[in-house]
N, C-alpha and C positions, 0 to 999 in steps of 0.2 A: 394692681395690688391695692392702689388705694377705693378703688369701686369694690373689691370684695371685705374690705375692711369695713364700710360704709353700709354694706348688703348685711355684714355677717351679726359688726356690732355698729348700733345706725348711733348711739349717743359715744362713738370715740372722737375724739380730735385726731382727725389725719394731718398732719405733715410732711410731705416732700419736700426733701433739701437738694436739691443741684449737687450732685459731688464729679468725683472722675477716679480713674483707677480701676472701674467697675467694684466700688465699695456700693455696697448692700445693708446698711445698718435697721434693726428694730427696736426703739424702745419704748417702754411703758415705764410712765413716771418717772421716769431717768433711770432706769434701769433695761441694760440690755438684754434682751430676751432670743436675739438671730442676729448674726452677721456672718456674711458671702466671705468676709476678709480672713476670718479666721478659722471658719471651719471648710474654706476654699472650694466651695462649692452653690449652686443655688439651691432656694428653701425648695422641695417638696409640694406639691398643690396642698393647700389648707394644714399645712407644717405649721405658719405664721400664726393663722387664725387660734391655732390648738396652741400653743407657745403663749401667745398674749391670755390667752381665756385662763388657762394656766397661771399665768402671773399673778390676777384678780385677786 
């Protein structure tokens, strides 16, 4: 995820945080835009990408 984040938009700050639970968070500027926890499911190929671009 974080290699097509870098491909898709090359000037984002990627962050990986260690969690457990199989918790999946995304945010942009402290806003959440995906999480596996609460829509209990994983993103979609390029769901994320379209979600953050979205946010902008």
């Amino acid at each position: 995820m974080a290699a097509e984040l870098k491909r898709s938009i090359p000037e984002a700050e990627v962050r990986l945080i260690q969690s457990s639970g199989g918790v999946f968070e995304v945010t942009v500027e402290g806003n959440l835009v995906f999480s596996k926890k609460a829509l209990r499911r994983h993103a979609d190929p390029g769901e994320v990408i379209a979600l953050i671009l979205g946010a902008r």
